[in-house]
C-alpha positions as CSV (number, residue, x, y, z in Angstrom):
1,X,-25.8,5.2,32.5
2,X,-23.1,8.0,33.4
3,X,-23.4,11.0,35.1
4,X,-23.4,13.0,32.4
5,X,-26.8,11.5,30.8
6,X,-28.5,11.1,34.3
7,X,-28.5,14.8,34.3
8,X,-28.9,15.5,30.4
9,X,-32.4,13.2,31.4
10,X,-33.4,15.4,34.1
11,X,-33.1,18.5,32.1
12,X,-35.1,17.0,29.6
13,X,-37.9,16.0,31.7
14,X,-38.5,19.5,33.4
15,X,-38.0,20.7,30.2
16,X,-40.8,18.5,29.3
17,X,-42.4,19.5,32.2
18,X,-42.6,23.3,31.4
19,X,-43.8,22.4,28.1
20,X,-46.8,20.6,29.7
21,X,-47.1,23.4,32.1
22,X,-47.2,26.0,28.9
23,X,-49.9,23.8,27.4
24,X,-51.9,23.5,30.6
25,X,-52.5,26.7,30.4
26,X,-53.8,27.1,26.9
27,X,-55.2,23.8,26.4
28,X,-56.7,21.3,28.2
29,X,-55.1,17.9,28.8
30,X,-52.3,15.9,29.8
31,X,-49.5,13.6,28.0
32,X,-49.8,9.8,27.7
33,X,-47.8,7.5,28.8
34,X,-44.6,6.8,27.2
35,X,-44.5,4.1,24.7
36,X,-41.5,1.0,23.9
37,X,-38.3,1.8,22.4
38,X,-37.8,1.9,19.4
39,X,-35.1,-0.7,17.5
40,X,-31.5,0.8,17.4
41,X,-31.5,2.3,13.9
42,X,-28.0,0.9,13.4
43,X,-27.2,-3.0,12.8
44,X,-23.6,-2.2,13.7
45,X,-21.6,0.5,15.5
46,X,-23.5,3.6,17.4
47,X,-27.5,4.6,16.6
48,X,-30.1,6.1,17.7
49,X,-33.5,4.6,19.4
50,X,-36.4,6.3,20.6
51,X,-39.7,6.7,22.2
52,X,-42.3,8.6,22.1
53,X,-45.6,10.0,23.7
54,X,-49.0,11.7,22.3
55,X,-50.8,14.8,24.2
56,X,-54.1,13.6,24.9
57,X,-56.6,16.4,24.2
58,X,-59.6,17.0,26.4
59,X,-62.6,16.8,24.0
60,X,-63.9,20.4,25.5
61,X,-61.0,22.1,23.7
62,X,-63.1,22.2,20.0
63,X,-61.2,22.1,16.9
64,X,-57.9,22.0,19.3
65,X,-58.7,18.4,20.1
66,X,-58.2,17.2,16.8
67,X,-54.3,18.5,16.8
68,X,-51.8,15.8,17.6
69,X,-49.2,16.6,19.4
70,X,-46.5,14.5,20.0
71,X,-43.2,14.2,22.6
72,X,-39.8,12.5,21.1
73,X,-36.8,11.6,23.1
74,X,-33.6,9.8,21.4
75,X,-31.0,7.6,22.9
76,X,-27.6,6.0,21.6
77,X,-27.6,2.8,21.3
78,X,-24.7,-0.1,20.6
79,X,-25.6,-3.6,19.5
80,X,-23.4,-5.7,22.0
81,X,-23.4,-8.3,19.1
82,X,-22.0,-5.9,16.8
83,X,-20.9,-3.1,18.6
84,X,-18.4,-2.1,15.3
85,X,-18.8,-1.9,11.8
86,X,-17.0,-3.9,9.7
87,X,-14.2,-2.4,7.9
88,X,-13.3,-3.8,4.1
89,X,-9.6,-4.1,3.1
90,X,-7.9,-1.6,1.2
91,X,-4.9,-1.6,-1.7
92,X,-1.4,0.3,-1.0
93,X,0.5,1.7,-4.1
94,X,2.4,-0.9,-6.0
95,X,6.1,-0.9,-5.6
96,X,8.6,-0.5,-8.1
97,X,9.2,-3.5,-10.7
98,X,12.0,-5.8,-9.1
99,X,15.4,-6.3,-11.1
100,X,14.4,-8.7,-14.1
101,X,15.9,-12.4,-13.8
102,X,17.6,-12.5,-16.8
103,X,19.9,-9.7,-18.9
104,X,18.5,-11.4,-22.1
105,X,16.3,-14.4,-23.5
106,X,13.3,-13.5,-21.9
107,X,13.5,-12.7,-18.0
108,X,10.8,-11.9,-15.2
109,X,10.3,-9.1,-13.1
110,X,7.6,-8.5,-10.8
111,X,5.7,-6.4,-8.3
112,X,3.7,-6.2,-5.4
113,X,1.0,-4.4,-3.3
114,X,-0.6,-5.1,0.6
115,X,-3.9,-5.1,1.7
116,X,-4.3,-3.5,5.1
117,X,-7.2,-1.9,7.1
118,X,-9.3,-4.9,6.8
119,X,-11.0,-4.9,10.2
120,X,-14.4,-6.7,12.5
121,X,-14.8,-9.2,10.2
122,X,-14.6,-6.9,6.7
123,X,-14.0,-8.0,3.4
124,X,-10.6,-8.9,1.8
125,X,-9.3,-6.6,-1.0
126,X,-10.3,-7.8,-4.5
127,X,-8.0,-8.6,-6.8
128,X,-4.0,-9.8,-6.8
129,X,-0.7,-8.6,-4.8
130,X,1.7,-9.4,-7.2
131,X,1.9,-8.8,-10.9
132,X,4.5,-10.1,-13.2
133,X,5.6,-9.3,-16.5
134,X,8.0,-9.9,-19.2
135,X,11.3,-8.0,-20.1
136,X,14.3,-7.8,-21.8
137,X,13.2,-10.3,-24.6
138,X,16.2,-9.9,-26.4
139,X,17.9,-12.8,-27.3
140,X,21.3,-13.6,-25.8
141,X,24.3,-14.0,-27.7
142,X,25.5,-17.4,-29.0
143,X,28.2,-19.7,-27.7
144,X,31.5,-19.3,-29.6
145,X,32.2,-22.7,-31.5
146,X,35.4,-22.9,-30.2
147,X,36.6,-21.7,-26.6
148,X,39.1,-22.5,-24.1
149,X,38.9,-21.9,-20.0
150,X,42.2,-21.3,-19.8
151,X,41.9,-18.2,-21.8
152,X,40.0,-16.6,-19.3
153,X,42.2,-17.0,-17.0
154,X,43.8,-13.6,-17.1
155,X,43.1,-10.0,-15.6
156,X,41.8,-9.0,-18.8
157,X,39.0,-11.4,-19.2
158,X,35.6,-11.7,-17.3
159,X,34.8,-15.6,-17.2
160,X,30.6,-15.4,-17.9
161,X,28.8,-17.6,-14.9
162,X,28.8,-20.4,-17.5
163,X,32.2,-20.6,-17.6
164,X,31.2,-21.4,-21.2
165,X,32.2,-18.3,-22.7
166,X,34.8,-15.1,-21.4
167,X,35.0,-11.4,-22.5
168,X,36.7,-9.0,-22.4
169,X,36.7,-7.6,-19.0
170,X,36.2,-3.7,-19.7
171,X,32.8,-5.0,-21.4
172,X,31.4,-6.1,-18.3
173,X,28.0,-3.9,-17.1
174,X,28.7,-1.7,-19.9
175,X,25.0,-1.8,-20.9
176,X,25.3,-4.2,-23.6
177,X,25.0,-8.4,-22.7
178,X,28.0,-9.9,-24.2
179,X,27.9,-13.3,-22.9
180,X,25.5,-15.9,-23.8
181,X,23.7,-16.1,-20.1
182,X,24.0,-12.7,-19.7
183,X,25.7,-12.8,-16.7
184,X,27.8,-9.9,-17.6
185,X,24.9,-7.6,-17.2
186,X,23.4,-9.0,-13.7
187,X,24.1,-7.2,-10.3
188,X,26.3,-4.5,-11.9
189,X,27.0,-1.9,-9.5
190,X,26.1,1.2,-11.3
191,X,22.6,2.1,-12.9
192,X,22.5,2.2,-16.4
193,X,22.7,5.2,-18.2
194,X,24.7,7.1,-15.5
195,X,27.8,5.4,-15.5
196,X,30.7,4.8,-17.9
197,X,33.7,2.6,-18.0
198,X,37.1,3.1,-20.3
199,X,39.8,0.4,-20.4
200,X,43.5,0.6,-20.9
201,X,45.8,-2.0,-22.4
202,X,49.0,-0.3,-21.6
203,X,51.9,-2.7,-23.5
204,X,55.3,-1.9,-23.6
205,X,57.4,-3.3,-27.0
206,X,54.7,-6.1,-27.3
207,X,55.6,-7.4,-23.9
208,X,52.7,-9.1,-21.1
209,X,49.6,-6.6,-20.6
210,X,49.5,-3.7,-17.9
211,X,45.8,-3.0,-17.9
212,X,44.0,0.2,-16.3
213,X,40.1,0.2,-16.1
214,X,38.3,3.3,-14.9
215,X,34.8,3.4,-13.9
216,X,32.7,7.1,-13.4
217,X,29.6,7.5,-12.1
218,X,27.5,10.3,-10.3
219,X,29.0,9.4,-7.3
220,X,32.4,9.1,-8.1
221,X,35.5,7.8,-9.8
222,X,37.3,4.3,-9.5
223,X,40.8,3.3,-11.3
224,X,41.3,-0.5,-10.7
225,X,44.4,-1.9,-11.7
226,X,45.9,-5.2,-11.1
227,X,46.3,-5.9,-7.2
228,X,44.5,-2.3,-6.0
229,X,41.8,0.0,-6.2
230,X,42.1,3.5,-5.7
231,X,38.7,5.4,-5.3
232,X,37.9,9.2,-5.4
């Protein structure tokens, strides 16, 4: 017992003790003897517990001796067993859905959620942390019946992650899946929908190709030719 309740106790008890001394002089009798404590009226974490004592009346007092008076006092009390409550987990927010697997034919995206404040033995959160859905079912586009590597092989072609099939290069992440594994739409730079991309064949009398392909974007411009990039 601190310091602090040793002298809250005191007070009490001369407070008690003028109480009796008030009564004494209007009634006659005296105060029992205090009885057991009470149980703690918490299982877990901080509660009360008390005891209690009943004014004995002095059977000369008449109608008075039938009151009952009675004394209180309260204490906190800790079950060392239990001396916290147990805490039950709760959800965060989900997260955003994660970039789908595939451009086409039916990918998979997903997200997730944590449980946290779960503590002294509380419950888990119900339910899952990850939910996962379908997206772009579209199917992809089919294989060309006939097709040659080497054809790709030029500035002007993007070879699809196949290297089954090859388009033309300005129609890479341009918002539409042109190759048959979609590969052409997957980890493009710029968001969808805020971007743009225009292509220039520049050919002079029929000669070899000279091509110019300019992205934009919110954030900015970018000319690629062959050999160098210039940004702005």
């Amino acid at each position: 017992m601190c310091v602090q309740e040793i002298w809250l106790h005191l007070l009490f008890q001369l407070f008690l003790f003028k109480l009796s001394s008030q009564a004494n002089d209007k009634v006659k009798g005296y105060w029992g003897e205090w009885g057991p404590f009470s149980q703690c009226s918490a299982t877990c974490g901080p509660g009360f517990m008390k005891k209690e004592r009943v004014w004995i009346h002095d059977p000369a007092d008449g109608e008075k001796a039938q009151e009952k008076w009675t004394s209180i006092v309260n204490f906190a009390c800790v079950d060392e067993k239990y001396p916290n409550c147990p805490e039950d987990g709760r959800w965060t927010g989900w997260t955003g859905w994660s970039a789908c697997t595939k451009a086409c034919g039916s990918g998979i995206r997903d997200r997730t959620r944590e449980c946290y404040g779960q503590l002294y033995g509380g419950k888990d959160c119900d339910g899952e942390n990850k939910q996962k859905e379908d997206c772009n079912p579209d199917p992809c586009p089919p294989l060309p019946k006939k097709f040659d590597l080497m054809q790709c092989k030029t500035d002007t072609n993007f070879t699809c992650e196949s290297k089954k099939m090859c388009i033309p290069v300005f129609q890479k992440c341009d918002g539409t899946v042109q190759c048959h594994d979609g590969s052409d739409e997957m980890k493009c730079s710029f968001s969808r929908g805020h971007h743009g991309h225009i292509y220039y064949d520049l050919r002079r009398n029929g000669g070899s190709s000279n091509f110019v392909s300019i992205w934009w974007s919110c954030f900015g411009l970018v000319v690629m030719k062959p050999f160098f990039m210039l940004i702005f």
